[in-house]
C-alpha positions in Angstrom: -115.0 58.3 -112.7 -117.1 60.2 -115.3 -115.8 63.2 -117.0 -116.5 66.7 -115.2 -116.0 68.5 -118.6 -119.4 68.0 -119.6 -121.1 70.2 -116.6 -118.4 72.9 -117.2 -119.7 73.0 -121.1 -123.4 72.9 -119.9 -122.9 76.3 -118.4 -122.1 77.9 -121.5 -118.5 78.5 -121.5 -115.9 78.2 -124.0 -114.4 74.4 -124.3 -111.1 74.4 -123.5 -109.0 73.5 -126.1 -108.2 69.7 -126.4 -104.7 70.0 -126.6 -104.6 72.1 -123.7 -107.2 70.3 -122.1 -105.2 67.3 -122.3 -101.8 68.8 -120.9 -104.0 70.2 -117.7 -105.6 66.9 -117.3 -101.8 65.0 -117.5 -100.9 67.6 -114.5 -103.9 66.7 -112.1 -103.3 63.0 -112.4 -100.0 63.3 -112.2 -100.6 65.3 -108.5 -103.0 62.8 -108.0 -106.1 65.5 -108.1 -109.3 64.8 -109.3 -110.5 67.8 -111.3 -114.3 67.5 -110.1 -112.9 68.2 -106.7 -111.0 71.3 -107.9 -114.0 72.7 -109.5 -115.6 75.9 -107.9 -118.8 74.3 -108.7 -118.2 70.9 -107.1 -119.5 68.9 -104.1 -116.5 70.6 -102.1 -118.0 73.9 -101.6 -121.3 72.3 -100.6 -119.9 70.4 -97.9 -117.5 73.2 -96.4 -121.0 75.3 -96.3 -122.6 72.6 -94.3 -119.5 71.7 -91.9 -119.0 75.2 -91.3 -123.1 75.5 -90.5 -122.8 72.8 -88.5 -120.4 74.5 -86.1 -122.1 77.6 -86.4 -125.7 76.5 -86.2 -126.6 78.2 -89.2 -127.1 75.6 -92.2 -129.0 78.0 -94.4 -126.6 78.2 -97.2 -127.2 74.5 -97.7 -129.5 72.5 -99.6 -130.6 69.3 -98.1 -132.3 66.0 -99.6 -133.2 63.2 -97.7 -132.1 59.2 -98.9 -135.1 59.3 -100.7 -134.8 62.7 -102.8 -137.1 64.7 -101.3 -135.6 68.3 -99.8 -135.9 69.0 -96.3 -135.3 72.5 -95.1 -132.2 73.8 -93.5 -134.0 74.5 -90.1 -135.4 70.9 -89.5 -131.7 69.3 -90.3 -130.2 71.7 -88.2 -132.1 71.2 -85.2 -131.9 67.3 -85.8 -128.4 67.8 -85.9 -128.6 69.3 -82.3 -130.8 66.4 -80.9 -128.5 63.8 -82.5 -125.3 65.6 -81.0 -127.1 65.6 -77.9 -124.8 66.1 -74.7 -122.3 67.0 -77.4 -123.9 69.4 -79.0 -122.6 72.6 -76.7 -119.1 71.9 -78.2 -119.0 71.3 -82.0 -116.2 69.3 -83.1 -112.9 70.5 -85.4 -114.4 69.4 -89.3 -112.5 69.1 -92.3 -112.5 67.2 -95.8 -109.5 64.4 -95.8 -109.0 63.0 -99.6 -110.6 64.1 -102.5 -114.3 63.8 -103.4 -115.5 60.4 -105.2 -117.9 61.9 -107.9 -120.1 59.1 -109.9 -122.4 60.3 -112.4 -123.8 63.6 -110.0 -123.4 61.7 -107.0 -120.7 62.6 -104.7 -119.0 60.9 -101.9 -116.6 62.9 -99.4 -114.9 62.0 -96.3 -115.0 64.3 -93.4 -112.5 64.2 -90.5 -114.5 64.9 -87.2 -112.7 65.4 -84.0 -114.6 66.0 -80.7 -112.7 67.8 -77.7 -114.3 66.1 -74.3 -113.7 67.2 -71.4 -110.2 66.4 -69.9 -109.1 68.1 -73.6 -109.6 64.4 -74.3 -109.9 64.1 -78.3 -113.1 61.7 -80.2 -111.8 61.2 -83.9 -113.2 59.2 -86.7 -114.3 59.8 -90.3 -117.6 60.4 -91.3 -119.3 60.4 -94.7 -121.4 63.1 -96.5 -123.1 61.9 -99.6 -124.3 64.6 -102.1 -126.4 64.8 -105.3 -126.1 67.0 -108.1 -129.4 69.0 -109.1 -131.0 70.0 -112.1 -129.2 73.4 -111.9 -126.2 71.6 -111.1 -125.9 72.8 -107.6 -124.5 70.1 -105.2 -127.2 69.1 -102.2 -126.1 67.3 -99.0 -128.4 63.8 -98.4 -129.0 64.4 -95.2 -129.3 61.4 -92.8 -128.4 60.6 -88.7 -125.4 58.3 -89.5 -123.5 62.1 -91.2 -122.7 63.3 -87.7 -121.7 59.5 -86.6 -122.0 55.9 -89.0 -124.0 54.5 -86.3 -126.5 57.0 -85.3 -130.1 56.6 -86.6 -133.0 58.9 -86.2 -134.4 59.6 -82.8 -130.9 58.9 -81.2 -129.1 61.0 -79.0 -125.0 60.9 -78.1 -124.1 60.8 -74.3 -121.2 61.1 -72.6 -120.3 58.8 -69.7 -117.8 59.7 -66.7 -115.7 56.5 -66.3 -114.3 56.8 -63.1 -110.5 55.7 -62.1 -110.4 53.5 -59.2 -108.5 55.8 -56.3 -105.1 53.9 -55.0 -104.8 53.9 -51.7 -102.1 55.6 -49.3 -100.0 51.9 -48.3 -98.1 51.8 -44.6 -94.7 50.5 -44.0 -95.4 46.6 -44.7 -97.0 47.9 -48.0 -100.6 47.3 -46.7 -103.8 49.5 -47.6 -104.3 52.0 -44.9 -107.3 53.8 -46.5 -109.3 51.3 -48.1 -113.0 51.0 -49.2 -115.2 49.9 -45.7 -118.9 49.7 -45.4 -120.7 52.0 -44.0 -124.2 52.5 -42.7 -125.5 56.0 -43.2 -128.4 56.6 -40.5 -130.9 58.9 -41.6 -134.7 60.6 -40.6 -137.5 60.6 -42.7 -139.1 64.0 -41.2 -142.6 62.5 -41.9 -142.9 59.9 -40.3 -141.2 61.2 -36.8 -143.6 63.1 -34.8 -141.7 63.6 -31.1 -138.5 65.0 -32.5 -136.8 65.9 -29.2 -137.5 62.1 -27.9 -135.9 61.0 -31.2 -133.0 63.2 -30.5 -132.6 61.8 -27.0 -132.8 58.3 -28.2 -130.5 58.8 -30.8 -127.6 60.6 -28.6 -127.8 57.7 -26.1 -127.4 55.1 -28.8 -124.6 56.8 -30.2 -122.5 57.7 -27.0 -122.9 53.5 -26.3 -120.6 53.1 -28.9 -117.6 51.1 -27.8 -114.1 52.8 -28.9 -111.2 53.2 -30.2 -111.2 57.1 -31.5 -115.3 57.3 -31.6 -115.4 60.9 -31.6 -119.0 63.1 -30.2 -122.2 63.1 -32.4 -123.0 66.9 -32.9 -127.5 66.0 -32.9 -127.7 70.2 -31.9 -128.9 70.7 -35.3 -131.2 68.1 -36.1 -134.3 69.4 -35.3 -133.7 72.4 -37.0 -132.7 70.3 -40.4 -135.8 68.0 -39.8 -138.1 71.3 -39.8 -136.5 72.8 -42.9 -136.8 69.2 -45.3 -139.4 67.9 -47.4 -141.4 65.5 -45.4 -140.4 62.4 -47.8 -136.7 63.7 -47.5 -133.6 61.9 -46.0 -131.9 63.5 -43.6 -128.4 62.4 -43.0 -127.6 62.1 -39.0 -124.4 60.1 -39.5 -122.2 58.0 -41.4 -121.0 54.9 -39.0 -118.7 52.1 -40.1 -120.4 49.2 -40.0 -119.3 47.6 -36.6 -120.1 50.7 -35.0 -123.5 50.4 -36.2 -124.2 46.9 -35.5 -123.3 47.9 -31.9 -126.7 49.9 -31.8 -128.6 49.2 -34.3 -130.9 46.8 -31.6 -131.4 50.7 -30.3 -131.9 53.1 -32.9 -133.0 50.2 -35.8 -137.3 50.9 -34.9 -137.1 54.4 -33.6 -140.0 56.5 -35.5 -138.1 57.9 -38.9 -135.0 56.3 -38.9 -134.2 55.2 -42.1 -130.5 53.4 -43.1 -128.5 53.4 -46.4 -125.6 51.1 -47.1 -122.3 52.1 -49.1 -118.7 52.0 -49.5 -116.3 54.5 -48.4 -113.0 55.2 -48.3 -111.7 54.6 -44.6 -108.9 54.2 -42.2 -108.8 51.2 -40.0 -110.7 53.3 -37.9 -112.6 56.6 -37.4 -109.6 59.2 -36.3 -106.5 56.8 -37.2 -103.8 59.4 -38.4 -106.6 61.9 -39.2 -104.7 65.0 -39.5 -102.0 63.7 -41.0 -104.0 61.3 -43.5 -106.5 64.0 -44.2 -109.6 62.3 -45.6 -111.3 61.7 -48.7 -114.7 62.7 -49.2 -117.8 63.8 -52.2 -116.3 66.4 -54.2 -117.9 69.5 -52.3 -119.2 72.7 -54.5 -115.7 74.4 -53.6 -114.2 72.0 -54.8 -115.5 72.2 -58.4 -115.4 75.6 -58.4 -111.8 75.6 -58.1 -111.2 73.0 -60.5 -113.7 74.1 -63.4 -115.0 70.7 -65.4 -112.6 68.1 -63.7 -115.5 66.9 -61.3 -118.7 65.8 -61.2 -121.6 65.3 -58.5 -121.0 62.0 -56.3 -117.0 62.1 -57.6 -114.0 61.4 -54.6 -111.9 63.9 -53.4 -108.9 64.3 -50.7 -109.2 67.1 -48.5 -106.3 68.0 -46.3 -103.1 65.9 -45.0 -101.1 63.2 -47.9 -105.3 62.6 -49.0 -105.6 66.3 -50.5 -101.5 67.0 -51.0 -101.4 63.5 -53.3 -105.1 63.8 -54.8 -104.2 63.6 -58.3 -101.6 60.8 -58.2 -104.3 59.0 -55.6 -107.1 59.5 -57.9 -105.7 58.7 -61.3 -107.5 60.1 -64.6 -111.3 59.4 -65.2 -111.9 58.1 -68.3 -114.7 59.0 -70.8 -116.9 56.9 -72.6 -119.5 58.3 -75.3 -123.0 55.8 -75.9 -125.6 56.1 -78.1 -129.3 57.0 -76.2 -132.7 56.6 -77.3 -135.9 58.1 -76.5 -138.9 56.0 -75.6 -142.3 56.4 -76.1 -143.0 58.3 -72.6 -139.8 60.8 -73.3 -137.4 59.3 -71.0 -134.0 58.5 -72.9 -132.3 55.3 -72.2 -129.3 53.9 -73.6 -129.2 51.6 -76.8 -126.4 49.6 -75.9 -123.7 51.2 -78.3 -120.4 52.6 -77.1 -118.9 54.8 -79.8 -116.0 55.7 -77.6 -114.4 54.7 -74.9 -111.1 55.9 -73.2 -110.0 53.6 -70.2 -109.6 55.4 -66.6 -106.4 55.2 -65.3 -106.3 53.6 -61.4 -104.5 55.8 -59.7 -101.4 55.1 -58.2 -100.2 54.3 -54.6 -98.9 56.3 -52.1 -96.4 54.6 -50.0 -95.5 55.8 -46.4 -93.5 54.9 -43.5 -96.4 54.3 -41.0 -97.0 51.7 -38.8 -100.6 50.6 -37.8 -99.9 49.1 -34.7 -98.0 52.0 -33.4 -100.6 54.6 -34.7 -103.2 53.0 -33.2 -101.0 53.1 -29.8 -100.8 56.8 -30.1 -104.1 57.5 -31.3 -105.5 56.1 -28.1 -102.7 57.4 -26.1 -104.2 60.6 -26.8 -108.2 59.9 -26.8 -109.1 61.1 -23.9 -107.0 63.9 -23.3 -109.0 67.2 -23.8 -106.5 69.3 -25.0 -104.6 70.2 -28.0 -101.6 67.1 -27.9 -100.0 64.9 -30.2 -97.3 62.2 -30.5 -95.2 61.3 -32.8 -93.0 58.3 -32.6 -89.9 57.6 -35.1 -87.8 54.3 -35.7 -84.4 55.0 -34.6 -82.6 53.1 -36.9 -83.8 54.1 -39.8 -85.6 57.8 -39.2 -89.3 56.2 -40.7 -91.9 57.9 -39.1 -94.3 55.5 -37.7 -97.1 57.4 -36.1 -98.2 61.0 -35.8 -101.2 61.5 -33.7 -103.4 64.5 -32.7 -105.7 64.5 -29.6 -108.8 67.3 -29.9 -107.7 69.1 -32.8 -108.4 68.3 -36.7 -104.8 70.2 -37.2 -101.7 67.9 -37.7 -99.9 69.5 -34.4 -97.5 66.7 -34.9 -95.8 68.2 -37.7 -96.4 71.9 -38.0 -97.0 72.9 -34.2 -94.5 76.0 -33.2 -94.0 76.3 -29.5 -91.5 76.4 -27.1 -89.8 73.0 -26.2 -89.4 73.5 -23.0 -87.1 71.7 -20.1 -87.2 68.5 -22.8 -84.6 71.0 -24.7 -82.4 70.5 -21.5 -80.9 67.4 -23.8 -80.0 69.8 -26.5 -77.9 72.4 -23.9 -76.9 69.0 -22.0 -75.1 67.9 -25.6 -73.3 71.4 -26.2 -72.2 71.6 -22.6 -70.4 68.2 -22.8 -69.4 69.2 -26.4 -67.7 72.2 -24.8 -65.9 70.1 -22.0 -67.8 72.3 -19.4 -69.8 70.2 -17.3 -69.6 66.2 -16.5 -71.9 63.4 -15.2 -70.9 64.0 -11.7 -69.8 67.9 -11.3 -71.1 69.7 -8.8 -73.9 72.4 -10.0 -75.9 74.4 -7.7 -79.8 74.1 -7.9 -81.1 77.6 -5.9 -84.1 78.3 -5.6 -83.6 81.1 -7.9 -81.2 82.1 -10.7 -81.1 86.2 -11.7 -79.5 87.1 -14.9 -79.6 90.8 -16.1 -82.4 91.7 -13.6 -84.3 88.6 -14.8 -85.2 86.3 -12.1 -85.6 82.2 -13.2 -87.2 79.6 -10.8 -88.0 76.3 -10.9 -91.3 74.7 -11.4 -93.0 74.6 -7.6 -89.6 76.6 -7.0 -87.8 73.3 -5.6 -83.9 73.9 -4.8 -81.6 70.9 -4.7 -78.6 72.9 -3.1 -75.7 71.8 -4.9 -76.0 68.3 -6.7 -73.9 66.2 -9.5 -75.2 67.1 -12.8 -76.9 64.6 -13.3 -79.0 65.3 -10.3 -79.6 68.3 -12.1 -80.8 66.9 -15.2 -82.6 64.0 -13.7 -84.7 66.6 -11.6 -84.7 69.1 -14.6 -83.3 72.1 -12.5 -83.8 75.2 -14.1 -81.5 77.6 -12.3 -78.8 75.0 -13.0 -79.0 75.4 -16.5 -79.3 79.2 -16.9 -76.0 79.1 -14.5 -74.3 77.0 -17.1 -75.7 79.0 -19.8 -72.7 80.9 -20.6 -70.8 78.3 -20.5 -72.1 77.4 -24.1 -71.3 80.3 -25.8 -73.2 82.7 -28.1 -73.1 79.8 -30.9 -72.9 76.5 -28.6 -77.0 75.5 -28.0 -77.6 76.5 -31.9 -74.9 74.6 -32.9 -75.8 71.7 -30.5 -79.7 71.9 -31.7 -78.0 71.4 -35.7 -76.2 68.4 -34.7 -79.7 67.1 -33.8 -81.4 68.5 -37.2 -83.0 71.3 -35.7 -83.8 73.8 -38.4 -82.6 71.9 -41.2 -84.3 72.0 -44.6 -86.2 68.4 -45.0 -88.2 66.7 -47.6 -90.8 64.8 -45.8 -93.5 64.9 -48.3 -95.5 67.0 -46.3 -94.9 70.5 -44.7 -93.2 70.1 -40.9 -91.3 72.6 -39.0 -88.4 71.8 -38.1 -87.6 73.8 -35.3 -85.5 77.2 -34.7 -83.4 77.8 -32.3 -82.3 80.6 -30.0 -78.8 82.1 -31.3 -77.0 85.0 -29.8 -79.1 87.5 -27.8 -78.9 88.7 -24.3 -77.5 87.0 -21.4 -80.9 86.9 -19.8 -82.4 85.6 -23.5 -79.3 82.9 -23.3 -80.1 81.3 -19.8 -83.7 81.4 -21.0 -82.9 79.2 -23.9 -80.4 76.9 -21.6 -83.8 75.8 -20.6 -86.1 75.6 -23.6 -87.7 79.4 -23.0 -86.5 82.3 -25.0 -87.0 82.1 -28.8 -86.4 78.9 -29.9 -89.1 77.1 -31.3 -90.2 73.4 -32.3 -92.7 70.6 -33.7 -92.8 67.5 -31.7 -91.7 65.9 -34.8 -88.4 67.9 -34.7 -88.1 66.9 -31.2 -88.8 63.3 -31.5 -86.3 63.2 -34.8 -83.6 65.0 -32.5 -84.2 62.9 -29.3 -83.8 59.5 -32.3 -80.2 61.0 -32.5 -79.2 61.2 -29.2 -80.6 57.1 -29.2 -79.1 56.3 -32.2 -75.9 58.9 -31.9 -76.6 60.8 -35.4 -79.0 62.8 -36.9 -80.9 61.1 -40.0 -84.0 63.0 -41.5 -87.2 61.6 -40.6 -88.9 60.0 -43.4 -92.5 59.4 -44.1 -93.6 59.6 -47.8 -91.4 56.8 -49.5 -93.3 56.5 -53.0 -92.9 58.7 -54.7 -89.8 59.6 -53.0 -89.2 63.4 -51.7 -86.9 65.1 -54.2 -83.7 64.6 -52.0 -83.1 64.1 -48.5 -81.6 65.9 -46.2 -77.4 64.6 -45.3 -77.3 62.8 -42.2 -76.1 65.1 -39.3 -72.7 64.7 -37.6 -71.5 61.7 -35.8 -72.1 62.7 -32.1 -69.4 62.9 -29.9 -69.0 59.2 -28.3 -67.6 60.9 -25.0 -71.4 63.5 -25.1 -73.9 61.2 -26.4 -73.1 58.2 -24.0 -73.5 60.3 -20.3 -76.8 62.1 -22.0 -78.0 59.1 -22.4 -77.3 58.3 -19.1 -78.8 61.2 -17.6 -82.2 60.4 -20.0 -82.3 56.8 -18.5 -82.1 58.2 -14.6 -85.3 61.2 -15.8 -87.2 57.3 -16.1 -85.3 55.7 -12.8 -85.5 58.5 -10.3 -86.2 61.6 -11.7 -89.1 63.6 -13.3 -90.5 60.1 -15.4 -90.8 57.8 -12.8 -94.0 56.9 -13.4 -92.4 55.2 -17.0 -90.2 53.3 -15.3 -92.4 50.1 -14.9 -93.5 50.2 -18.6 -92.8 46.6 -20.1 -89.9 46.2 -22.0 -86.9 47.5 -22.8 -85.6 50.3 -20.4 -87.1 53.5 -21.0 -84.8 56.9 -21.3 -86.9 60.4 -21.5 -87.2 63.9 -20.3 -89.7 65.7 -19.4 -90.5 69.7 -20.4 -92.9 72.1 -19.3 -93.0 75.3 -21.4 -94.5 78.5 -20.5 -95.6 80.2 -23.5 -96.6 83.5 -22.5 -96.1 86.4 -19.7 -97.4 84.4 -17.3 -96.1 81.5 -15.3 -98.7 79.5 -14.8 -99.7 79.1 -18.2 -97.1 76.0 -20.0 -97.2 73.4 -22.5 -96.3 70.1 -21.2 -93.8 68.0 -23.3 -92.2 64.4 -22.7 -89.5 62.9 -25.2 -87.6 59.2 -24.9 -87.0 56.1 -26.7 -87.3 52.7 -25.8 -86.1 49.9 -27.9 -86.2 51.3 -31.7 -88.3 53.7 -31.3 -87.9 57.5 -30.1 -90.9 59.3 -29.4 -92.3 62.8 -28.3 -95.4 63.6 -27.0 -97.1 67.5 -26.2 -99.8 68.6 -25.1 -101.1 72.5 -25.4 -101.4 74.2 -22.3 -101.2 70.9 -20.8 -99.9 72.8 -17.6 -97.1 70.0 -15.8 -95.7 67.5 -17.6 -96.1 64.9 -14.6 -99.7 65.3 -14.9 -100.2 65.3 -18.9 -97.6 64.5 -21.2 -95.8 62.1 -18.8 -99.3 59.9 -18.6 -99.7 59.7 -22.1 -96.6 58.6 -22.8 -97.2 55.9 -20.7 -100.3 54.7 -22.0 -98.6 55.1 -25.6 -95.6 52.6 -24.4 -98.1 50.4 -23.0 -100.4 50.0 -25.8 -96.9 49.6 -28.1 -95.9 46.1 -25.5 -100.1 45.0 -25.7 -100.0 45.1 -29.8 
């Protein structure tokens, strides 16, 4: 390296003595500093002026040369600098000097850390070089050229950033196979040009799509087609539907040549088919205006999202981290930019990562069509006894996941629960005689049974079997102020699970009046449940202990909830007795020519206001390993709603 001295003497000032000189040059070598860098006058305040113009925009207290020598003004460089940053150039990047300055004969050489924040607070580094030259009045100018803001940019280039998006994992059932998994799709559109009968279009279209064969093909809203036909640009396309690819093939001799259709093939992210698990899978779908709104800079236009159920609850383990990748553009000739083929930076996405549940397909797609037809509100849930996985939850006309988080009385299916305390408390058996009246006052309150049947007086089991309400509210004291609560806890009612997803699990009537007691005896009063909490409950009685009901296995629910009690040997077993004769001779009858292992159940119908002829219907067994329960909103008897469903559920479980 040259001396510096000599530029300090050309100023005029006084030399510095050499033996001083000498002692304060021993000191900077020894700290290993160069004294040209030091120097007030040297390249280093030049090139803190420039970095610091460069995140300000203002790069008039520079001087500027080009390679060849000649200057070039402060405004032209800095609004190079902004084309050449291009899609970076709204966020400067973190500059400083790293080492010391290399200074050869008024040439200077100094190495500039740059670090770029991209979004996702994801970091560029590299080093970058600024030449400078020394002047005639030995004031340090920058050489000014493309490859200062990154080695490999040239003039006329542009940085870009790139979204690299992370494959999404999919949510994995039971045998550890995709349940939502990319499926083509053909998206049926109109061209509003070239359609000129819209209402015969519409007609033509609505037949087509109500041909479609099942399972779970839900309606085809066309209402507001015209109306979005009117409204679009005659060259536009106007999505109708989105239909998996089998559905489509099933019309497509029908709606291929109609005037305006026009059809777009992709790949989306599906269930085995359309309504399998919906509520309780949610879906995943184009990041929606909302969506980014709530989540400032983490999505783009045409990204995935999950929306509702495990698909929105797991969204950012299921869709891992998007990566980032930053290219070098070009423009051409005509103005469009196009990319030159360099990558300056890349970070990798990373896939995101499985979510692992307890489902079963074949038993999802038994419930799913169990409930298909039925116009209201219902669900079913079914759990495997031996183990407490949850293998289906199903919702019939509703988009909410009843299955989990519905709140409604349980009606005579809670006759199990009371049943368990009673024979917990030693205060009824199989055979005792109970009387069935036709009525049953308590307090001034007056119960009936449903059609207001009377059996006279029965054995017990007759009772149960026939789901006799009067009985129960006469052997409602017999359980105490404590006994159905405590008998509904044995069974997990209201206990605190870790599912992985929200479910209520039930509450149940404690306490209270002697009129709000023999209404609970019965499944009235105030206790409250999901049909999840009664299919887990009714999986004790079959399996003779409470386990929590599990669904989301990876990752695992913090802790699960102890298993309940060990059930009474001398309780459980007649119960289960009197469930097997609601299937032989009682109230589910109709079940008891389901193939198969028998079939043990009872039925429930809840009323769930003031008046008497307004009830949920409700239906809970087991047969084999698996407990079930199945409701249905103002589903009126249970004979006529629940009971049917739960057939066709078993049925479709012995055809898989």
């Amino acid at each position: 390296m040259g001396s510096p001295y000599p530029s300090v003497r050309s100023r005029g000032r006084r030399p510095v003595p050499r033996r001083i000189a000498g002692t304060v040059a021993g000191l900077l070598l020894a700290t290993g500093t160069l004294v040209g860098c030091s120097d007030s006058d040297g390249p280093d305040r030049a090139v803190d002026a420039f970095l610091a113009g460069w995140r300000g925009g203002d790069l008039n207290k520079v001087g500027f040369r080009n390679p060849a020598g000649e200057r070039v003004p402060a405004n032209d460089v800095a609004a190079e600098l902004k084309e050449l940053t291009g899609e970076l150039a709204k966020t400067p990047p973190a500059l400083r000097r790293e080492g010391e300055a290399k200074i050869t004969e008024g040439a200077a050489t100094v190495t500039v850390r740059v670090d770029w924040t991209l979004p996702g607070d994801t970091h560029w580094t590299y080093p970058s070089e600024i030449h400078l030259k020394r002047g005639k009045d030995d004031d340090w100018q920058v050489i000014w050229e493309p490859k200062v803001i990154e080695p490999r940019l040239t003039s006329g280039d542009r940085l870009a950033l790139r979204r690299l998006p992370a494959k999404r994992a999919q949510v994995v059932d039971g045998a550890g196979n995709g349940i939502v998994v990319p499926r083509p799709v053909v998206v049926v559109g109109v061209q509003p040009s070239e359609v000129s009968d819209v209402p015969a279009l519409v007609r033509d279209l609505d037949r087509a799509f109500k041909a479609i064969r099942p399972p779970i093909t839900p309606a085809i809203d066309l209402t507001d087609l015209p109306k979005r036909l009117e409204e679009a640009k005659p060259d536009a396309f106007v999505d109708v539907v989105s239909l998996r690819r089998d559905a489509y093939l099933q019309i497509k001799p029908r709606i291929y040549d109609l005037p305006g259709t026009k059809f777009r093939d992709e790949q989306r992210e599906l269930a085995p088919y359309r309504g399998f698990a919906a509520a309780l899978l949610g879906s995943v779908d184009p990041v929606q205006a909302a969506d980014m709104e709530a989540n400032p800079g983490l999505f783009e236009n045409g990204d995935l999202i999950g929306h509702g159920g495990l698909q929105g609850r797991y969204d950012k383990q299921l869709r891992g981290g998007v990566g980032l990748s930053v290219i070098i553009t070009t423009k051409r000739p005509d103005d469009s930019v196009t990319p030159t083929g360099t990558e300056t930076f890349r970070q990798e996405p990373q896939a995101g990562a499985p979510l692992k549940t307890t489902l079963d397909v074949a038993a999802q797609s038994a419930a799913d069509r169990a409930v298909e037809s039925e116009k209201h509100r219902s669900a079913v849930v079914a759990v495997r006894i031996s183990d407490g996985a949850v293998l289906a939850a199903a919702n019939g006309a509703s988009a909410e996941n009843l299955a989990f988080d519905a709140q409604v009385p349980p009606g005579s299916t809670f006759k199990m629960v009371s049943t368990l305390g009673l024979l917990d408390a030693g205060a009824v058996t199989l055979d005792a005689p109970v009387a069935c009246p036709k009525t049953f006052t308590v307090d001034g309150r007056s119960f009936k049974n449903s059609d207001s049947f009377a059996l006279g007086t029965v054995p017990f089991r007759t009772d149960f079997a026939k789901s006799c309400n009067t009985a129960f509210a006469a052997l409602a004291p017999k359980l105490g102020p404590d006994g159905l609560a405590n008998a509904g806890r044995s069974l997990g009612l209201e206990s605190s699970w870790q599912l992985g997803i929200d479910a209520f699990t039930g509450k149940v009537s404690a306490g209270g009046s002697a009129a709000e007691r023999a209404a609970a005896a019965f499944g009235q009063g105030t206790t409250l449940v999901s049909p999840l909490s009664m299919a887990a409950a009714t999986a004790a009685v079959a399996r003779g202990q409470w386990q929590q009901p599990k669904l989301v296995l990876e990752p695992a629910p913090d802790q699960a909830a102890a298993p309940g009690p060990q059930l009474k040997a001398g309780s459980v077993e007649p119960l289960r007795a009197m469930m097997r004769e609601v299937v032989t001779s009682g109230t589910g009858s109709a079940l008891k020519d389901v193939p198969g292992k028998p079939v043990y159940g009872k039925t429930g119908t809840a009323e769930y206001d003031d008046n008497p002829a307004h009830t949920h219907a409700w239906f809970v067994g087991w047969q084999g390993d698996i407990a079930f329960a199945v409701f249905v909103e103002k589903g009126g008897s249970s004979t006529a709603t629940a009971v049917p469903i739960a057939e066709r559920f078993l049925r479709n479980l012995a055809a898989r």
